[in-house]
Each structure stands twice: as structure tokens, then as C-alpha cells.
N, C-alpha and C positions, 0 to 999 in steps of 0.2 A: 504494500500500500504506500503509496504516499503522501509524505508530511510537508506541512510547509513550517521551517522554524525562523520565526518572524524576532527581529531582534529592534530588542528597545533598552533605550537611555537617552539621558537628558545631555542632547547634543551640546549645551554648555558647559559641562560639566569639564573642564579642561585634564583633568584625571584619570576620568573614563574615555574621555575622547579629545585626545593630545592631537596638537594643530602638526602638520606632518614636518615642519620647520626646527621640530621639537626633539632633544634625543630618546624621550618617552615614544615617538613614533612609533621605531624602529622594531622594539621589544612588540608594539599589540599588535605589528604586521605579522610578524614572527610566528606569533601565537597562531592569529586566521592562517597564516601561508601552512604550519603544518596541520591544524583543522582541513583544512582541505588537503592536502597530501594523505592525510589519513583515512576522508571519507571517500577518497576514492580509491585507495588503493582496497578499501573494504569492500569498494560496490556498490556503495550506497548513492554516490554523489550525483545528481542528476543537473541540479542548476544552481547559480548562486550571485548572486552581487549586490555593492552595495547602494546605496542612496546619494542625493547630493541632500544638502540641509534642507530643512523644511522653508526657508527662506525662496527656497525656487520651489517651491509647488505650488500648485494652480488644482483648486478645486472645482468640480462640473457637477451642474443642476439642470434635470430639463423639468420644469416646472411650466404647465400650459402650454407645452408646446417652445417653449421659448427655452433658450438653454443659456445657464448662467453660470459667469466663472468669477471664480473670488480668489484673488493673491492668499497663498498659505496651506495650510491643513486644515481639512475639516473640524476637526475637533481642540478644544485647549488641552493638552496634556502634561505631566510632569516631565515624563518621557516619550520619547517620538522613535518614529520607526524608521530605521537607521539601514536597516538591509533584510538579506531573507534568504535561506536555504530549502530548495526542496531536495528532500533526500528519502528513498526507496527503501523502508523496513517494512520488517516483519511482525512489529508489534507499534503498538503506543509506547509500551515502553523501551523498546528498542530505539526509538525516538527521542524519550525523553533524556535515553542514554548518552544520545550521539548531543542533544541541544546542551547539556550540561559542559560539554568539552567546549565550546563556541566561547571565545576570549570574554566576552561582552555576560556572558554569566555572572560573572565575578563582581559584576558595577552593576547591570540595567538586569532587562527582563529577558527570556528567551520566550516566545510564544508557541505552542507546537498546536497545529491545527491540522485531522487528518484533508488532507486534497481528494474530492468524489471522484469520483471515475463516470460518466456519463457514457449512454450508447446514443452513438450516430442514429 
């Protein structure tokens, strides 16, 4: 089945998310680069990347027919959604296994949400 693990923290946080100018950069690239060398050398790893700030999002309304866009994020949050893995287990918790390893655990939220499968 697949998951999607949706990753969240509060893009200001300069801690959690060190500006890449930074030698704090280097170490939580480190972390995701082997995250991913791992979920795929597993088998797991189907897609993955990350976000720009919420500062460049653009939210869409069709409301009467008419569609409406708003500078930002739908929502006010503490934390914002920063990137996202979908990756191919065998359980929930086999998922929950894999989101635990994801650098961003450690500071924000990992969100693990099973992906449906629909038929043509």
C-alpha cells in the first residue's frame, strides 16, 4: 500500500530549518540524503520532495463558478508542510517505521496518511 509521509515544522524555526548558508545545513541534508539512500535501497521509495516556503503558495477557490486565489496557505498553522514522501509498505506500521527515520521527526511532525488506490 501506499503512504504518503507528509512533513511538518514551523518553517521559522531556524533550528529545525537552518537557512542552507548555514553550517547547521549541511548535517539535516545529510540526514534526508541517507533517508532516502535507505528507503530505497529497501524498496520502499516511490517519490519524494521538498516544498518552497509557504510565502510562494497560492491558494485556489472555485466558488460560483468563479475561481479565487489568495497569496499563502490555506490554513494559519504553527507548523507548515514542508515536503512529503510517498513510500510502498506493507503495513501502517511499517510506515510509521520508515516516517520516524525522516530528519524533520526530531523538531516538527511526520504525517503518515494511507494513498487509495482507485480503479480506472
Amino acid at each position: 500500500m501506499k503512504y504518503a509521509c507528509l512533513i511538518y515544522s514551523d518553517e521559522n524555526d531556524r533550528i529545525a530549518n537552518p537557512d542552507p548558508s548555514t553550517a547547521e545545513f549541511g548535517p539535516m541534508m545529510a540526514g534526508y540524503n541517507a533517508f532516502g539512500e535507505e528507503t530505497v535501497a529497501a524498496g520502499v521509495y516511490l517519490a519524494g520532495e521538498p516544498l518552497e516556503s509557504t510565502a510562494s503558495a497560492t491558494s485556489v477557490q472555485l466558488r460560483n463558478g468563479e475561481v479565487i486565489t489568495t497569496d499563502g496557505p490555506f490554513a494559519e498553522t504553527k507548523e507548515q508542510l514542508g515536503g512529503f514522501y510517498i513510500l510502498d509498505c506493507d503495513s501502517l506500521d511499517e510506515a510509521i517505521t520508515w516516517a520516524a527515520k525522516i530528519p524533520h521527526a526530531a523538531t516538527g511532525t511526520i504525517e503518515v496518511r494511507p494513498v487509495p488506490q482507485f480503479e480506472n
